[in-house]
Every structure is written in structure tokens, then in C-alpha cells.
N, C-alpha and C positions, 0 to 999 in steps of 0.2 A: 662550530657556530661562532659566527662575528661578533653576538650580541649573545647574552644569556639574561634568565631572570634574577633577581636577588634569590639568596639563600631562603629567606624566609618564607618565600613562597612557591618556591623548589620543594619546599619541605610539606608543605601543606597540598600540595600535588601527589607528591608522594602517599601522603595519608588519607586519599580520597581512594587509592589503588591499592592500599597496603595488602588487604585480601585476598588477592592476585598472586602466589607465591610459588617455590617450585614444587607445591603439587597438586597445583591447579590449570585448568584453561587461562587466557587472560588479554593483554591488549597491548598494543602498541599506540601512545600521545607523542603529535608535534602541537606546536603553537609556535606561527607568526605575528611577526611585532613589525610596522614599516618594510616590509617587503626581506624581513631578514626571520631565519629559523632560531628563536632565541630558547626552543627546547626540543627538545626529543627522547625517550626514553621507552623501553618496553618493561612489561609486569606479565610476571606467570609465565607458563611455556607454550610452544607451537607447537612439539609434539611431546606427549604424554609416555607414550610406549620409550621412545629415544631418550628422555630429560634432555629435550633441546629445547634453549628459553627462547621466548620472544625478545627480539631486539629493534630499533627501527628501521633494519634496513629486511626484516622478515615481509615477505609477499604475500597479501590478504587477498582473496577474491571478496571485491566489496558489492556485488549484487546490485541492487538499483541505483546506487549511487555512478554505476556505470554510464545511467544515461545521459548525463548530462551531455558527455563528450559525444554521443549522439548526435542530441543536437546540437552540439556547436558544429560535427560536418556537414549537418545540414546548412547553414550558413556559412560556412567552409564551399559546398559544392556551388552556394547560391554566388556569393561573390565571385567563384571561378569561370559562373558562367553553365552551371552546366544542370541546374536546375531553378526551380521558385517554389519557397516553400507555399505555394498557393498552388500548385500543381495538382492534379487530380492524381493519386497513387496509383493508379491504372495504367496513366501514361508509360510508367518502370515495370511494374507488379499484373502482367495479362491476368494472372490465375486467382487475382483476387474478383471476389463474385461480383457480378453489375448486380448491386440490391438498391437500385433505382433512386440512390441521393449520393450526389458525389462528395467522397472522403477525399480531402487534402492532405498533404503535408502537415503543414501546420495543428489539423486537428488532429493529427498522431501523438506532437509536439505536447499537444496541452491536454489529452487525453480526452476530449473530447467528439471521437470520431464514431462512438456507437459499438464499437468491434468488441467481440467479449473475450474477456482475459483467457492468455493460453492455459495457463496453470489448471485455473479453474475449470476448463472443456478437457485438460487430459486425465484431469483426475475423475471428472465425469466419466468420460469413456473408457478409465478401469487402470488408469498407470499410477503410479507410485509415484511422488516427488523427487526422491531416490535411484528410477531407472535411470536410465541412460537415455538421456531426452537431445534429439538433434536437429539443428535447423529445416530439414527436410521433414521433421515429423512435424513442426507446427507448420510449415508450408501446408504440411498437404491436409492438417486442421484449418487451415484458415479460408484451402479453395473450396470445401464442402459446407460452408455456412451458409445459411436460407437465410438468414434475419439479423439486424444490429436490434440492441438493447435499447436503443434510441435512434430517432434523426439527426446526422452530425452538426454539431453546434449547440444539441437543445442542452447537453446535459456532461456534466464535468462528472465522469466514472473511471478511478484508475488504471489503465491498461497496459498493461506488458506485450502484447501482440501488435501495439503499435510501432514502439522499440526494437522488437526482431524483425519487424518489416522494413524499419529505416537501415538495417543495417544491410537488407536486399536490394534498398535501393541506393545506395552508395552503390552497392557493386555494379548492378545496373549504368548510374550513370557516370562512374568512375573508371570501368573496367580492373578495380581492383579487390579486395576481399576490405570487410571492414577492419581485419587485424592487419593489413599493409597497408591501408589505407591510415591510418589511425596515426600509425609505427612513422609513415614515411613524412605526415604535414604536421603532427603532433608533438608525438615523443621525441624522436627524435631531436626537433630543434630545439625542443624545451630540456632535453638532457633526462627524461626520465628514461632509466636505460633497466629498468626494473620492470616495466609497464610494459602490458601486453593485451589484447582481448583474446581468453581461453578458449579456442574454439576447437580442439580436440579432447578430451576429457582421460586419455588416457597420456598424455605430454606429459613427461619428466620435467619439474619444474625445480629447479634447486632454491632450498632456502623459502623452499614455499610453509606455511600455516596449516593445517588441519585444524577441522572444526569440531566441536564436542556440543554435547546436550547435557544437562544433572541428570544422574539416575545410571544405574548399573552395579556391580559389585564393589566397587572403585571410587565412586560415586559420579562417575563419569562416565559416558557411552563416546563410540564416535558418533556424528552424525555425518551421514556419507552423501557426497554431492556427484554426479557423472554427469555433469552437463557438458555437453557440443554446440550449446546455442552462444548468439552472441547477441548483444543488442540491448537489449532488456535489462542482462547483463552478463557477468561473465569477466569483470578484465581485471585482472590480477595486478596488484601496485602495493608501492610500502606509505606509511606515511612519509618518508622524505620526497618520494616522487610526487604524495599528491598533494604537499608542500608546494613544490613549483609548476602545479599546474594552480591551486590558488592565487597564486603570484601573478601569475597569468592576467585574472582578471584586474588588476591593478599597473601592468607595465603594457600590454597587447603585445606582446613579444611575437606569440602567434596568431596570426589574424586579425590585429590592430584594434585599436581602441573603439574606434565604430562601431565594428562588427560585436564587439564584447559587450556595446551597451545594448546590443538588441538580444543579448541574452537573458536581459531582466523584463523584456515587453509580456506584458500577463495574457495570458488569454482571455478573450472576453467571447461572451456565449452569444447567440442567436437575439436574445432579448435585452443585450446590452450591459450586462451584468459580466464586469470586470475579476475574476480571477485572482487567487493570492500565487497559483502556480504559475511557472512563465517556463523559460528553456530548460523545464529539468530541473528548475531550482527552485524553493517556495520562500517566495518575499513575503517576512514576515516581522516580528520585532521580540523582542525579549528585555524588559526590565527596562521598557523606553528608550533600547538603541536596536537599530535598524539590522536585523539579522537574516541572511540568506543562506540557506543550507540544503541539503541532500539529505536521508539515509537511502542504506538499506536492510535486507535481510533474508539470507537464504541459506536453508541448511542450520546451522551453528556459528555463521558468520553474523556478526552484527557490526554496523560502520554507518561515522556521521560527520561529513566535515563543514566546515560552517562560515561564515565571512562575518564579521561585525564592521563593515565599510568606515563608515563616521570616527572608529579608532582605529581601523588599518592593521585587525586583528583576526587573526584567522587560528582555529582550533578546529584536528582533526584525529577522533579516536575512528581506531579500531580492534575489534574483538573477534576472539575464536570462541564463544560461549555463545550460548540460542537463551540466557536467561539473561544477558548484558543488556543493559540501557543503553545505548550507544548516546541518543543524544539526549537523557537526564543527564551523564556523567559529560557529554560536554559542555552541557550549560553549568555545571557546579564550579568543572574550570571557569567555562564565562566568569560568573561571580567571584572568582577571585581577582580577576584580570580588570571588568571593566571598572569605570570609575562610578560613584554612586549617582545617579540620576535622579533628581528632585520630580516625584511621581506628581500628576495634577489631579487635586483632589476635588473630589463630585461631591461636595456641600448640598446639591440637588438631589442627593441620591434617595428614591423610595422604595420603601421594598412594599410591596403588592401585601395588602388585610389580607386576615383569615379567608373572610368572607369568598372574596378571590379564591384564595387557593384551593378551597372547599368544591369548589366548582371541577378543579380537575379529580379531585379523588374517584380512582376505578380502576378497572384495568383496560390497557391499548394494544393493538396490535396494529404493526404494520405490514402491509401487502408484500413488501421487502423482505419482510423475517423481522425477527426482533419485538420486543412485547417491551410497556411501562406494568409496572402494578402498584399505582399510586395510592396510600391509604393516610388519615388522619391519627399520627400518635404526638399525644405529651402537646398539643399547642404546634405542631411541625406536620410538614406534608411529607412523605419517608417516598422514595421509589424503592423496594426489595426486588431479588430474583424472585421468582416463579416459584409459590412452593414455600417462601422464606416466610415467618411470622415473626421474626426481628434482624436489627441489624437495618443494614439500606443504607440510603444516601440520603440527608437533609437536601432538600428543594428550596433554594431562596430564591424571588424572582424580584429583579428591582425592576422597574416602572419604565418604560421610553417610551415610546409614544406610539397612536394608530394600534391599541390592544397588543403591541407589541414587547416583549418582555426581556432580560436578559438572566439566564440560567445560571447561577453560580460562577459569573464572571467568565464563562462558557458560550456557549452556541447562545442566540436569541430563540424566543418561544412564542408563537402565537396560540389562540385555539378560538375553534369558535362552537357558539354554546346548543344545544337542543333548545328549539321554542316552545317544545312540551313541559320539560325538567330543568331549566338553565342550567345545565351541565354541560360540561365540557363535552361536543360530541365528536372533534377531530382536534388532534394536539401534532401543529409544526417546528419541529427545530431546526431553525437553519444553523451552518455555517457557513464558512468564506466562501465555500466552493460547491456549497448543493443545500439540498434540505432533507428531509425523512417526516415521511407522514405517520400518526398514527391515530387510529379508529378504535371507537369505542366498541369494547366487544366484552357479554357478558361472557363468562367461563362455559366449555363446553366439555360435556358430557355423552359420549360416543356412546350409545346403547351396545349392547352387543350384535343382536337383527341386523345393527346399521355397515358391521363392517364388512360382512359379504358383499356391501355394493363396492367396495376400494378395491375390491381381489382383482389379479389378473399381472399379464406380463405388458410392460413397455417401455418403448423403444423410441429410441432418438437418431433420427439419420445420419444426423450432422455429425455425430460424435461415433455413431455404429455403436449404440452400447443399450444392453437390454436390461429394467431390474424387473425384479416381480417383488408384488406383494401380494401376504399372505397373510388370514389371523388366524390367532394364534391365544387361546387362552383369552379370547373376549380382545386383544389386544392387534393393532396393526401394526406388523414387522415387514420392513422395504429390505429386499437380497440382493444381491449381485455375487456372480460367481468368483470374483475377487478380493473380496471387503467382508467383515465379519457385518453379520445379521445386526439392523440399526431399528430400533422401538422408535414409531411414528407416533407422536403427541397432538391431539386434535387441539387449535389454537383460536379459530374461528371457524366461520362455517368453510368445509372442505377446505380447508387450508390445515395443514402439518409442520410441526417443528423436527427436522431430524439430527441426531448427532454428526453425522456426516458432514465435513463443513462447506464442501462442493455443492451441496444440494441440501441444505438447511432449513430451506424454506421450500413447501412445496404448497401448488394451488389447484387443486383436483378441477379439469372440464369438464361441463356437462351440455350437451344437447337439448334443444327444445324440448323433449320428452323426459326432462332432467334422467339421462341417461350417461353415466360415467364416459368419457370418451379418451382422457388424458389427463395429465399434467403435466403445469409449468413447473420451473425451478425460477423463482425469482429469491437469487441470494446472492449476497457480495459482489462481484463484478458480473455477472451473467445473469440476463434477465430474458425472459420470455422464452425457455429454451424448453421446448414444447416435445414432452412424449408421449405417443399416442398408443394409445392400447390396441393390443391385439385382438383378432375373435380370434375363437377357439376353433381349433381346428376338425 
């Protein structure tokens, strides 16, 4: 290193990790200062069974943070000539289904193309996260979809299946694989000679990481990854390599400085509504300097690296632990590094009367999954989990304008009231990037009569995957011949909470004759992913 930090705050790095020791999981920190590596260091070991430590030149598969470099060959092919990210993905991708609204490039990019996350459809259709998952298996998930989640553009929902499609279509319009592709305009020139995209799962990788979970006799388990996919993510690097792909964005060594600033253009949606996501990367700010960053997370890996532009600072941890904050513990370095920022103080600020608050107390649901259970204790509006009779979360909401509100310095919060009760009878929280609806719903109670009408098996094409329900003891239990038996929670009317987190949210159809016909799965990335009940045979 050209440049190092002082001692004293070497030292206080060090005791942010100190935890991390030889008999633990743990992580490997760089930190850039003006374009130079002024630290690096690893804490805890890479493998556990070995006592082999983490160092910085140990190889992490960092999971989402993979995509960035996605898209930057998307603007890599676009400058060569050899695509536009305004391209209909069809053009590359025949097998993907005509669902009669054309998906771009672009809206792969900023995840707003409607497609529903692969994870989530294979774990629906009975796999493990842990199998042995392959490019060609999400392929041939993604040519059997009837329906997107949304129309492309309306709606910013995170997707992974846009990512391993970008990397089919490099191949497409490259004729080369995304790991030579990557290898031969990327790494290569930039000297990351550590860096790779893992697209065989059983490749001898030297000096590689393994991943751990808490919990085992040990107190640590492995957590075991066999991925073949790439895209999404998949590519194995140290911090020193992704050191100078940071660099990168400060010198255009590869791909020139143009091209690098159209890797901060945000997405903006259908209704004009500007995006904090842009190429893979979320402009964002921390402690009022301007901070751009990635994570990810898969398996026991966790990774965050980060840009602070305005000091020409860059922090990047990585982890072999699935219980690591990847980017709390890189903002803690932040705070040592940046300099103190004179914050602007809202002398204006009001926080929303009783009277107000009074107004949301109940309990919500939203169509999505996920419930409020707002109640009035002590002079404070509490949210608890479900079930909870202490504890929760204090609710403050300060004032801005148009019944518009802002949540504990958090998401903003509309609602608008019953003209019968003036009570709150629908509560919106947006963020940067969407919102979440939630309805008034009083608690429900399933009679027992009631739950012969949920019985029966069904089934999803899209996915080939059949569960049945059954009850059981007055109670509704959802099966699948792979997954241990999951207790169905009545949440509103025909709508269910299940533990399963692929299908969490379920929203029973019914027929004009209000006759049970199917259910939706609207949860987490996959929405409206519809299974229709069988007759009997």
C-alpha cells in the first residue's frame, strides 16, 4: 500500500472486528482513499474445518453485488455497437414468452420489467436454495411464465431473473459466455486476476472462502451453495480486486468516463417517478455525503462495497457469516473516515397530535402479505407483531404536507380516513422505490364448517408444482411433498399468512358462485402467481 491510515484509526478498525477471531467465520476490509488502497486486512477464518484465516487476497462469492458488472456490459455491448439497452429482450432471448408488453433491456437493468424473481419460482416449484441450480434451469423457468407481476415500467420490484438473462444475452450478442466475456473487456485490463464469474459449481477454486450460518454443535454449520448460474450473481473476487474495479469508477480505465457516468442514470418508472436504483447501484446518501453502493447475499455470504464520490472514498467488506451486516459494519468504518458534516436542522419540524395518531389505531393488512397492529399505549402509537401485547415500535410521524407524513425519519406515510368512523381505513408507506398498501381489516376468525371449503390440491403450470391443503384439528395446513407441513393463518377475508417465505401470502379465488377455485401467491418478488384447484377425480 502507497498510502496507509494513521495508527489510531487502524486501531479502531480493528476493534469494530475484533469478534471475528480464529474460531469464528469472519471478513475480509479494504478502504480506498484518492484512488490508492490505504487499507486492507482480513478477521476470522475462510475455512473452519482447515484453520485457514481470512486474508485480503481470500476469494468471496459476493452474490448481488455481482450485478453491477452486468450492467456495465450492457453498456460495454451498447458502446461496441452490438446492442441498445432499449432493445426488446426478445430480440436476443426467442424463449422468453410474448406476454404482450415489451420488456427492454433497460427494464432488466432497474428491475422494473415485471418478471418474477427466479429464487422465488424455484423454491415455489419444490427446490432447495442449496440444490444445484443451473443456468438452463432458470431458462427453462422463465420460457413457461403465463403472466409478469406488473406491466414493464409500472413498478420498481427486485429481480434476479433479469440478471441471469443479461448474462444470456451478452452471449447472444457477443458470441462469448459471460465469464470470457467479463475475463477478456474487464478483468483482465483492470488486473483483477482473482476475478471470475462462477459458472460451474463444482470448479476448484484455490484460496477460495466457504460460507457458514450460527447454529450447530460448534456453533457454526456450513451453509452450502452449488450454483451454475451467473448473472444475478455468482462471481468470485477479493477485496483487493474489487478495490480496482472501484477505481474504475473514478479513472474509466475500462470503458471511459462517459460510459461510467451513465452508470449512475436512475430508473424512472412509467409515471415519471425517478428511482434511487440506477446500474446496479443505489444512489443514495449517509450522514449528508453522497454514497453509492451494492450489497449482497446468498448462502452465508454477505458483501457491501460502497463509493462516498465527494471524498474519493471507497469501503469494501466482505463476509463468510449469513448473520454479518455487511453494510451496517461498512458504514461504522464510514463514520470513522468521513469528515463531520454540519446536518440542516428542520426548526419546522412537527410531529402529527394525539388526535391524529388515534385515527390509525387497528390492525392492517396488506394484499402483498404483511400486516400493522397499531394500538394506543402510555400517550404513544406502538406497531407490535401479531399476537404481541408489549414491546413494538414507537410510531412518530412529523408533518409535510398534502396528509402526507414522514415515519420515524423512515418511509413517508399517507392514509385516508372512513367517512363513517374517521379512521384510518387504508395506510401508504412509500419509499424511494415503491409503496406498500395496507387495509383495514378487523381480526378474523375461521369457524371450523369454514375450512372444508379451502380443502383440495393445486397446482401451478408455470412452476409444475402441486400443494394441497388439508384441515386438520379445526386448523388449515398447506403440504407439499418436499417441505415440512406449514399452519395457514386466516389474515383477512380468504387471504392466509404462511411460514413459508416463497408463498407467504396467499389470496384464495372464488367464482361467481363464491366457489373456491384457486389461489394467488402475492409475496415478496412474485405476485399474481395463480393455482388452480383441481376436481376431484
Amino acid at each position: 500500500m502507497g498510502q496507509s491510515l494513521p495508527d489510531s484509526v487502524t486501531r479502531k478498525i480493528d476493534s469494530l472486528f475484533s469478534r471475528y477471531t480464529t474460531t469464528t467465520p469472519g471478513c475480509a476490509v479494504a478502504i480506498i482513499k484518492n484512488e490508492n488502497v490505504v487499507f486492507k486486512k482480513g478477521y476470522g477464518m475462510s475455512n473452519l474445518e482447515y484453520n485457514v484465516p481470512i486474508t485480503p487476497s481470500s476469494i468471496f462469492h459476493i452474490a448481488s453485488e455481482s450485478k453491477q458488472y452486468v450492467a456495465f456490459c450492457m453498456l460495454l455491448l451498447e458502446q461496441q455497437g452490438k446492442l441498445s439497452i432499449d432493445d426488446d429482450i426478445r430480440k436476443y432471448l426467442d424463449y422468453v414468452p410474448d406476454l404482450g408488453k415489451k420488456i427492454t433491456i433497460r427494464h432488466l437493468i432497474h428491475h422494473t420489467s415485471g418478471l418474477r424473481d427466479q429464487w422465488q419460482l424455484l423454491a415455489n416449484a419444490g427446490w432447495q436454495l442449496d440444490d444445484v441450480i443451473t443456468q438452463e434451469h432458470i431458462i427453462k423457468l422463465v420460457s413457461k411464465q403465463k403472466a409478469l407481476n406488473f406491466e414493464p415500467g409500472e413498478e420498481h420490484l427486485y429481480c434476479n431473473t433479469g440478471y441471469t438473462l443479461m448474462a444470456e444475452i451478452v452471449k447472444k450478442a457477443s458470441g462469448l459466455s459471460l465469464r470470457e466475456y467479463t475475463d477478456k473487456y474487464i478483468f483482465k485490463p483492470l488486473e483483477m486476476n482473482n476475478t471470475h464469474f462462477h459458472d460451474n459449481y463444482r470448479e476448484i477454486v484455490p484460496n477460495r472462502t466457504y460460507s457458514y450460518s450460527p447454529g450447530g454443535p460448534n456453533g457454526y454449520s456450513h451453509s452450502v451453495l452449488s450454483y451454475s448460474t451467473v448473472g444475478a450473481t455468482s462471481l468470485f473476487t477479493t477485496v483487493e480486486d474489487e478495490a480496482k474495479w472501484l477505481m474504475n469508477y473514478e479513472n474509466g480505465k475500462v470503458g471511459g468516463k462517459e460510459l461510467l457516468q451513465k452508470m449512475y442514470s436512475q430508473g424512472i418508472l412509467n409515471n415519471g417517478k425517478k428511482l434511487t436504483y440506477a446500474f446496479a447501484i443505489n444512489m443514495g446518501d449517509y450522514n449528508g455525503w453522497k454514497e453509492i453502493g451494492h450489497g449482497g447475499g446468498d448462502a452465508g455470504f454477505r458483501t457491501y462495497a460502497t463509493r462516498f464520490p465527494e471524498q474519493q472514498l471507497g469501503i469494501i467488506v466482505f463476509s463468510n457469516l449469513a448473520s454479518f451486516n455487511s453494510y451496517g459494519m461498512a458504514m461504522q468504518v464510514a463514520e470513522l473516515l468521513l469528515p463531520p458534516k454540519e446536518k440542516k436542522s428542520d426548526n419546522a419540524l412537527t410531529l402529527a397530535d394525539s388526535n391524529l395518531l388515534k385515527k390509525l389505531v387497528g390492525r392492517y393488512v396488506s394484499p402483498r402479505g404483511g400486516s400493522l397492529n397499531l394500538s394506543w399505549n402510555n400517550g404513544k402509537l406502538v406497531n407490535r407483531p401479531a399476537g404481541q401485547t408489549t414491546g413494538g415500535t414507537e410510531w412518530k410521524l412529523a408533518v409535510k404536507e398534502n396528509n402526507k407524513y414522514q415515519l420515524n425519519d423512515g418511509p413517508f406515510l399517507k392514509f385516508e380516513t372512513s367517512s363513517s368512523t374517521d379512521s384510518a381505513a387504508r395506510i401508504i408507506l412509500e419509499n424511494p422505490n415503491g409503496f406498500t398498501e395496507f387495509f383495514r381489516q378487523p381480526a378474523i376468525v375461521l369457524k371450523k364448517e369454514e375450512t372444508a371449503t379451502y380443502t383440495g390440491t393445486y397446482y401451478n403450470e408455470e412452476t409444475d408444482a402441486a400443494y394441497t391443503v388439508i384441515a386438520k384439528d379445526g386448523e388449515l395446513i398447506l403440504q407439499h411433498r418436499k417441505f415440512a407441513d406449514a399452519k395457514l393463518t386466516a389474515i383477512g377475508t380468504d387471504q392466509f399468512s404462511c411460514p413459508n417465505w416463497w408463498m407467504s401470502n396467499l389470496k384464495f379465488i372464488r367464482d361467481k358462485k363464491g366457489v373456491i377455485t384457486g389461489f394467488e401467491v402475492n409475496a415478496g418478488r412474485v405476485l399474481h402467481l395463480l393455482y388452480s384447484k383441481k376436481r376431484p377425480v
